[in-house]
DRENPA-64186 format. One record per residue (C-alpha): residue in three letters; x, y, z. Coordinates in steps of 0.001 Angstrom, whole numbers, padded with zeros to 6 digits, always signed. Layout:
% DRENPA-64186
AlaXYZ ...
% end
This chain:
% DRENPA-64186
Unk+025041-009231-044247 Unk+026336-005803-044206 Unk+024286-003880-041941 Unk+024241-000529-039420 Unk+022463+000435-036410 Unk+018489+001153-036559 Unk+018317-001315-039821 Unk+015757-003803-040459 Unk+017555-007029-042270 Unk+016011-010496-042747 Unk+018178-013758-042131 Unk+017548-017533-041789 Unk+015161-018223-039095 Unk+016744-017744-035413 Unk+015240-018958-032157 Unk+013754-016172-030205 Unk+010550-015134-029079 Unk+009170-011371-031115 Unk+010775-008370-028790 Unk+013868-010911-027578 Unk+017443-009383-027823 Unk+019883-011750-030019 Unk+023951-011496-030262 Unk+025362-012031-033069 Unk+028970-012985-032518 Unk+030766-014030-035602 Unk+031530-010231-037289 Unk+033710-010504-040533 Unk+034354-006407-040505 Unk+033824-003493-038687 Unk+034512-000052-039879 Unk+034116+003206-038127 Unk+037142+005092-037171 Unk+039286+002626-038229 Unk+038789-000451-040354 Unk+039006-003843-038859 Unk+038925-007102-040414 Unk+038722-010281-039054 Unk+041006-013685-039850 Unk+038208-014977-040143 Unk+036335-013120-037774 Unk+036937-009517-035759 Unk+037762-010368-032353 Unk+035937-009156-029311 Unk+033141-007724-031944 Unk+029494-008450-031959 Unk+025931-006979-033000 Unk+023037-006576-030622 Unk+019881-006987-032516 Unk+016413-007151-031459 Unk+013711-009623-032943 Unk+010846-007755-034981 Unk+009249-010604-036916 Unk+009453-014449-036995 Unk+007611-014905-040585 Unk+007760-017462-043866 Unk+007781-016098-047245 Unk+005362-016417-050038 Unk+004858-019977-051616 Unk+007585-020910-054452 Unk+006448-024112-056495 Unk+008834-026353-058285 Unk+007471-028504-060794 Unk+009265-031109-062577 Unk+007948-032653-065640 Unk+009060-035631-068089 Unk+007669-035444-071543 Unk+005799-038604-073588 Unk+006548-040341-070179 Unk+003374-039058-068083 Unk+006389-038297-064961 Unk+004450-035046-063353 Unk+005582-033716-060002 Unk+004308-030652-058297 Unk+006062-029309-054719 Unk+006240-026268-053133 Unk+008315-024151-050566 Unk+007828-021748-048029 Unk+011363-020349-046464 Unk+011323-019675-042350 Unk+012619-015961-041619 Unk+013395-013705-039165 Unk+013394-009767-039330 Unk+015964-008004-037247 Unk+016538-004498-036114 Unk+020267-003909-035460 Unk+020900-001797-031807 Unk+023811-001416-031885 Unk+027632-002755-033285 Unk+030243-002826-031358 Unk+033805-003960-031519 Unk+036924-004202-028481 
% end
Protein backbone atom coordinates (compact mmCIF):
# COMPACT_ATOMS: atom_id res chain seq x y z
CA UNK A 1 0.00 0.00 0.00
CA UNK A 2 1.27 3.38 -0.61
CA UNK A 3 0.59 5.36 2.33
CA UNK A 4 1.84 8.70 4.54
CA UNK A 5 1.72 9.70 8.02
CA UNK A 6 -1.83 10.55 9.76
CA UNK A 7 -3.59 8.11 6.99
CA UNK A 8 -6.23 5.71 7.66
CA UNK A 9 -5.60 2.43 5.25
CA UNK A 10 -7.29 -0.98 5.59
CA UNK A 11 -5.19 -4.31 5.15
CA UNK A 12 -5.70 -8.07 5.79
CA UNK A 13 -6.55 -8.69 9.30
CA UNK A 14 -3.41 -8.29 11.79
CA UNK A 15 -3.24 -9.47 15.39
CA UNK A 16 -3.54 -6.65 17.78
CA UNK A 17 -5.80 -5.51 20.27
CA UNK A 18 -7.86 -1.69 19.09
CA UNK A 19 -5.26 1.24 20.35
CA UNK A 20 -2.04 -1.40 19.99
CA UNK A 21 1.04 0.01 18.07
CA UNK A 22 2.09 -2.42 15.01
CA UNK A 23 5.57 -2.30 12.87
CA UNK A 24 5.47 -2.87 9.74
CA UNK A 25 8.88 -3.94 8.53
CA UNK A 26 8.97 -5.02 4.98
CA UNK A 27 8.97 -1.24 3.09
CA UNK A 28 9.35 -1.57 -0.80
CA UNK A 29 10.06 2.50 -1.12
CA UNK A 30 10.54 5.42 0.70
CA UNK A 31 10.69 8.85 -0.71
CA UNK A 32 11.27 12.11 0.99
CA UNK A 33 14.44 13.89 0.38
CA UNK A 34 15.76 11.36 -1.54
CA UNK A 35 14.22 8.31 -3.14
CA UNK A 36 15.01 4.91 -1.89
CA UNK A 37 14.11 1.66 -3.19
CA UNK A 38 14.47 -1.52 -1.86
CA UNK A 39 16.01 -4.99 -3.60
CA UNK A 40 13.36 -6.19 -2.53
CA UNK A 41 12.89 -4.28 0.43
CA UNK A 42 14.48 -0.71 1.88
CA UNK A 43 16.79 -1.61 4.50
CA UNK A 44 16.65 -0.35 8.03
CA UNK A 45 12.99 1.18 7.01
CA UNK A 46 9.74 0.57 8.73
CA UNK A 47 6.16 2.16 9.47
CA UNK A 48 4.74 2.65 12.93
CA UNK A 49 1.05 2.35 12.75
CA UNK A 50 -1.51 2.29 15.32
CA UNK A 51 -4.67 -0.08 15.31
CA UNK A 52 -8.09 1.89 14.85
CA UNK A 53 -10.50 -0.90 13.93
CA UNK A 54 -10.48 -4.75 13.80
CA UNK A 55 -13.81 -5.13 11.51
CA UNK A 56 -15.30 -7.67 8.57
CA UNK A 57 -16.84 -6.29 5.57
CA UNK A 58 -20.30 -6.52 4.25
CA UNK A 59 -21.59 -10.05 3.13
CA UNK A 60 -20.56 -11.06 -0.64
CA UNK A 61 -22.62 -14.21 -1.88
CA UNK A 62 -21.43 -16.52 -4.55
CA UNK A 63 -23.88 -18.61 -6.10
CA UNK A 64 -23.22 -21.26 -8.49
CA UNK A 65 -25.87 -22.75 -10.55
CA UNK A 66 -26.14 -25.75 -13.21
CA UNK A 67 -28.99 -25.50 -15.60
CA UNK A 68 -31.70 -28.59 -16.49
CA UNK A 69 -29.48 -30.37 -13.82
CA UNK A 70 -31.25 -28.99 -10.48
CA UNK A 71 -27.10 -28.34 -9.16
CA UNK A 72 -27.95 -25.04 -6.86
CA UNK A 73 -25.33 -23.76 -4.46
CA UNK A 74 -25.56 -20.67 -2.39
CA UNK A 75 -22.28 -19.40 -0.07
CA UNK A 76 -21.28 -16.38 1.21
CA UNK A 77 -18.18 -14.34 2.47
CA UNK A 78 -17.34 -11.94 4.91
CA UNK A 79 -13.44 -10.66 4.61
CA UNK A 80 -11.52 -10.01 8.25
CA UNK A 81 -9.91 -6.34 8.25
CA UNK A 82 -8.00 -4.12 10.02
CA UNK A 83 -7.96 -0.19 9.83
CA UNK A 84 -4.66 1.48 10.44
CA UNK A 85 -3.51 4.96 11.13
CA UNK A 86 0.10 5.43 9.94
CA UNK A 87 2.45 7.50 12.84
CA UNK A 88 4.99 7.79 11.40
CA UNK A 89 7.65 6.33 8.38
CA UNK A 90 10.86 6.17 8.85
CA UNK A 91 13.89 4.92 7.04
CA UNK A 92 18.06 4.56 8.25
Amino acid sequence: YKVNPGQTVRVDRLEGQIGSTVTLGKVLMVSGDAIKVGTPYVEGASVEAEIVEQHRTRKVLVFKYKKRKGYRVKKGHRQHYTALRIKDISAK
